[in-house]
N, C-alpha and C positions, 0 to 999 in steps of 0.2 A: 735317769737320775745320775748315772754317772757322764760326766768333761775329763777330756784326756788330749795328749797332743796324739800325732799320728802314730809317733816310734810307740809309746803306749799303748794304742789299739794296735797294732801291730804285736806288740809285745802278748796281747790276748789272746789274739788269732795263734799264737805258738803254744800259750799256757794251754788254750784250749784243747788243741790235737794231741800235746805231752798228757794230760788227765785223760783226755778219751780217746788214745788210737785206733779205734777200732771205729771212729768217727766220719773215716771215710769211705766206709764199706758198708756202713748203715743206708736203710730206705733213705731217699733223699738225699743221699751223701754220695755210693757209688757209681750213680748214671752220668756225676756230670763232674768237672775240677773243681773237689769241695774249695781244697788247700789254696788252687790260685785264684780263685774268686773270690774269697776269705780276701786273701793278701792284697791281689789288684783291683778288684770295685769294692767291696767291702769296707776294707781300711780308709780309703780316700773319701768315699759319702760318709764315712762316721768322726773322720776329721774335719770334715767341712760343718756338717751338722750339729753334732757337740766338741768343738775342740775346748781346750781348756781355756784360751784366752778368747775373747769375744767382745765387741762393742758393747751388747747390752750387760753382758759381766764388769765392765769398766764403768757404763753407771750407774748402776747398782750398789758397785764400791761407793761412789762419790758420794751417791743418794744416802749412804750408810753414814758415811762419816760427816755428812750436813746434818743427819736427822731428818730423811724429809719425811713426807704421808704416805700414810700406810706402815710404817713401822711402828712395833712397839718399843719406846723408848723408855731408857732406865733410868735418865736424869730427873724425869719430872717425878717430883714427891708426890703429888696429888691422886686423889683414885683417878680409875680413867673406865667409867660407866660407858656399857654396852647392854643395846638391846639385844635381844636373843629372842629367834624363831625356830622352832622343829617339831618334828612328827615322828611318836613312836609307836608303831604298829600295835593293836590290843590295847590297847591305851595310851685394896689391898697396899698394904706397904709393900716394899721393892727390897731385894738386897744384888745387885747386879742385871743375868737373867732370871733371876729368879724373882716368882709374885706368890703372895698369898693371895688366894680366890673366896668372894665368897657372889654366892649365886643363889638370888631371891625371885622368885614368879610366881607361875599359878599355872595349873593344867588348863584345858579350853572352858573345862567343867567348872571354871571357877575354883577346883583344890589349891590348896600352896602346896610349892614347891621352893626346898630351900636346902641350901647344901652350901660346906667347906672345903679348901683344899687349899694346895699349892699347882703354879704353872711354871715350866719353863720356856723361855723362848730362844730358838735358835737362830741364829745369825739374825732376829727381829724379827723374822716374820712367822716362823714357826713354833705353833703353840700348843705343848703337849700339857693336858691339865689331867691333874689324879684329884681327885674330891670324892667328897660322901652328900649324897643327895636323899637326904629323910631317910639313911640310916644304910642306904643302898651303895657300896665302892660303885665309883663312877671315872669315865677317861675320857678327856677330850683330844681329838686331833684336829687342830685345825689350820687351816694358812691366814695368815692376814696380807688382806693387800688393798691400799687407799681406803682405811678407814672401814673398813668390812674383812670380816671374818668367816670363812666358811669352812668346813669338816663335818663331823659328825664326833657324838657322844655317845656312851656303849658301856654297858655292866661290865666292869672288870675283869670279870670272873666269870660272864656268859657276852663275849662279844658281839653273838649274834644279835643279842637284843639292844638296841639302841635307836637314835634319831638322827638322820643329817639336819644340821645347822646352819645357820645363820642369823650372822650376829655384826651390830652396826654401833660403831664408837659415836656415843652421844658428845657433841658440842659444835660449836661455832663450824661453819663451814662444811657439814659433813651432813646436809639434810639429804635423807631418799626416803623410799617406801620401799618397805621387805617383802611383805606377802600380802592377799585379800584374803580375808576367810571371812564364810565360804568361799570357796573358788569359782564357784558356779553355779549358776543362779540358771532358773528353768522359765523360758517365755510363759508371760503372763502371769508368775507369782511375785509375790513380797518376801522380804526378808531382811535381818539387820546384817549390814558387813563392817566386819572389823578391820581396821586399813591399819598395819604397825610397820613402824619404822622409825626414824628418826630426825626431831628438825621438824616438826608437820609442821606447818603454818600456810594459810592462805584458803583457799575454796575447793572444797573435792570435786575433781570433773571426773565425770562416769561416763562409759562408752554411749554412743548414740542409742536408744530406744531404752533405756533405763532412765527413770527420772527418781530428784531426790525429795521425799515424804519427808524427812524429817532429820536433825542432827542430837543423838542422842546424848553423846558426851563426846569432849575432845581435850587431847594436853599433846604436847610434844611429839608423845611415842607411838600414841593409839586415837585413831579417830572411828566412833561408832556411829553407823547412821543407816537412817531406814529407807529401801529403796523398792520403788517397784519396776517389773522389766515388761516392757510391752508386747503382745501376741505375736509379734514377727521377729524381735531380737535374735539375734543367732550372730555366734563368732567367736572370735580369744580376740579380749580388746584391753588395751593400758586404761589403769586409773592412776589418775595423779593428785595431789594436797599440795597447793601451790602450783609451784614450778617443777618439782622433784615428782617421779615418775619411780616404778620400779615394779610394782605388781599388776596383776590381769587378770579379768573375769570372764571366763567361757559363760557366753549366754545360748541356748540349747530350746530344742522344743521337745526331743526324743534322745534315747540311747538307739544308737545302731548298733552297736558289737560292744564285748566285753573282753578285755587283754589282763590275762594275768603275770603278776610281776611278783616276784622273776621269774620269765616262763620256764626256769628250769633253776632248780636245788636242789641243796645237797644236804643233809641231815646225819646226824650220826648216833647211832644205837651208845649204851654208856650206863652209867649207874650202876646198881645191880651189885654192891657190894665191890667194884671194881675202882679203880684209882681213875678212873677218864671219867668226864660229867659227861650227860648228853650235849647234843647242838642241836637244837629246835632251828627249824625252818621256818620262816614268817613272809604272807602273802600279801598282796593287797589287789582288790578289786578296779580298774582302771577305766571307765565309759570313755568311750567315743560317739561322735555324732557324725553323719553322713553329712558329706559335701554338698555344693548347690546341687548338683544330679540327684539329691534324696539315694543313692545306695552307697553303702557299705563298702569299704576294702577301696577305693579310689585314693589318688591320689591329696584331694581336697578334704579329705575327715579331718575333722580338727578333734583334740583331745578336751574331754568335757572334765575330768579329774576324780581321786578317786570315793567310789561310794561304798555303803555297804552292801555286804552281800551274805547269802546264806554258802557256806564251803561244806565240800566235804571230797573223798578220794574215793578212786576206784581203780582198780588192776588196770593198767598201763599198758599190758599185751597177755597173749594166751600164757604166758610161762609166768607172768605174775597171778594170773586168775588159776593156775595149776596147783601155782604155790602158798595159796591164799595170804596173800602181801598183805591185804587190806586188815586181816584178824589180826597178821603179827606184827605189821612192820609200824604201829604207831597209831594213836589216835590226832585226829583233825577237830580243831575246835570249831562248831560249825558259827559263832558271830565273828571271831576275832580274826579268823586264818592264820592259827599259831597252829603249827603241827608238831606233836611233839611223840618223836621216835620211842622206839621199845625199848626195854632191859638190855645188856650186854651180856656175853653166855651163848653157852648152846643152849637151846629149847627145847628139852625131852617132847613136846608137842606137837614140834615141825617134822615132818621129813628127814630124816638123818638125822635130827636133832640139831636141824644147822641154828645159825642164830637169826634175830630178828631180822637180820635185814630183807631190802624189797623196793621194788621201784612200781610207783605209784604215778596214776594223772588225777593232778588238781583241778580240783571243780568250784569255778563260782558264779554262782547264779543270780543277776541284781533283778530285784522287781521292778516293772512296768508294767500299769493298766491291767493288772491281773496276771500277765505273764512274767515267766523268767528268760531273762537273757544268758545266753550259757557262755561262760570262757574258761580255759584248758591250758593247764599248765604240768609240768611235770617235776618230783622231787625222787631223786635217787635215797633211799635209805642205808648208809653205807657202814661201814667198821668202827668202833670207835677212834677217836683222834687222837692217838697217841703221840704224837708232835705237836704241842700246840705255839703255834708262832706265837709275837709279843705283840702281834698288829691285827685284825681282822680282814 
């Protein structure tokens, strides 16, 4: 994130050893010439690589001061309507950079969704939005670049909980496809797919062994239509509306293994009468399908996307099953894969009365044909968060 000329990185590499002298005497520091490594490869690949002035930094400027795509520009009076796609786990006038926001949808369930705010944008492209969404403070970060918007949206006040985004400026010239949902369609069944994005116009083509039953509704943003995929379909393949392309439908016959995501987090005990709130952990169940060799773990699995699953946790090694992690360290929601950590405090309960924390392996199980597929992941249940940064 940071561009500097070289006497500036250099200037770092000095700042650096003056705050921590004790820098080169540390693991990793005393076996080798921290200070002239720092000075002579160091400074020169970090001059090369972000210096301050640069070619693409000079048309960026120009780009800025034309106005061209992909910026958010402040001259134009008119709204400037974007679609908007995300997923959250368990469920304007102008006055410079500044926008009033207002944000109208619907959950997949068909809910509304509808919220106000203001955004800013920095240098054009960066767009921080604070709004209230059906009564919830809500924060967008996101970057814009040619006409698409991508970040994520996140509770204010509980950042862990949110959606990555993406989001496509509706008009002339700016037709694509965002997402398919479902993402994944299982050989030899039916189903409706939702194709959103922006600009639709023309004939949906779907990957080979999928054919199209029926077109249920369509406008611009959303095209709904019913398709069936035939007994041999397998792959991640483009669909396109028109000419514009952007999303992909994994066609599958089985799940081979199950990845949990993020295979490893971090949760924070809280509450409890205590000024820190908890931080809930949240998972998601992830299928894959085995390669043409039919087995698992190869190079050739392609990702089928994520399903439900039944969760739940279990002691992570013998010192978590010693310490019974699992009674204290938090309950696991077994639809959703929210976990959410214990009180803050000691535990007259535990052991020494320590506090809740505990480290746990995540479990989630998707059904197939009667069986469970098992995937394993790991969340640390840690101190409360007494630092809380402004960004997640």
């Amino acid at each position: 994130m940071q561009r500097r000329p070289a006497s500036e990185w250099e200037h770092l590499v000095h700042f650096h050893l003056g705050q921590y002298p004790t820098a080169e005497y540390q693991a990793l520091g005393r076996d080798r010439d921290w200070f002239g490594t720092a000075l002579k490869e160091m400074v020169p690949e970090l001059a090369s690589k972000l210096p301050l002035e640069s070619e693409a930094w000079k048309q960026w400027q120009a780009q800025r001061a034309a106005g061209g795509e992909g910026r958010v520009e402040h001259e134009r009076p008119h709204e400037r309507p974007w679609r908007l796609l995300g997923r959250d786990e368990g469920r304007g006038g102008q006055r410079q950079d500044r926008y009033t926001l207002a944000f109208d949808g619907r959950w997949d369930d068909g809910r509304p969704m509808q919220g106000k705010g203001q955004a800013l944008i920095y240098t054009g492209y960066e767009w921080r939005g604070d709004l209230v969404v059906d009564g919830t403070p809500m924060r967008q970060v996101f970057a814009v670049e040619d006409g698409v918007m991508r970040g994520r949206m996140f509770m204010r006040d509980q950042d862990e909980v949110g959606a990555d985004v993406v989001a496509s400026l509706q008009g002339a010239g700016n037709s694509r496809v965002l997402a398919v949902h479902p993402s994944y369609l299982k050989a030899g069944e039916s189903a409706e797919l939702r194709i959103v994005g922006s600009g639709l116009a023309g004939d949906v083509t779907l990957p080979a062994g999928v054919k199209l039953i029926d077109t249920v509704k369509r406008s611009a943003t959303e095209v709904v239509v019913r398709v069936q995929a035939d007994a041999a379909a397998r792959g991640v393949h483009p669909v396109a509306v028109g000419k514009v392309s952007g999303g992909a439908l994994a066609l599958y016959d089985s799940v081979a293994a199950v990845k949990v995501l993020p295979a490893f987090a971090v949760a924070r005990i809280g509450g409890n009468g205590t000024p820190t709130a908890k931080v809930e952990a949240r998972f998601d169940a992830e299928a894959w399908a085995a390669g043409a060799d039919g087995k698992a773990g190869t190079e050739d699995d392609f990702r089928i996307g994520v399903m439900p699953a039944k969760w739940s946790v279990e002691p992570f090694n013998e010192v978590a099953a010693h310490d019974q992690d699992v009674k204290f360290a938090g309950l696991m929601d077994a639809a959703s894969g929210v976990f959410v950590p214990g009180d803050a405090g000691p535990n007259p309960a535990r052991r020494m009365s320590a506090s809740n924390v505990g480290n746990l392996k995540v479990v989630a199980e998707v059904e197939q044909g009667g069986e469970r597929l098992r995937g394993e992941g790991q969340v640390i249940v840690a101190p409360p968060r007494w630092n809380n940064p402004p960004l997640p």
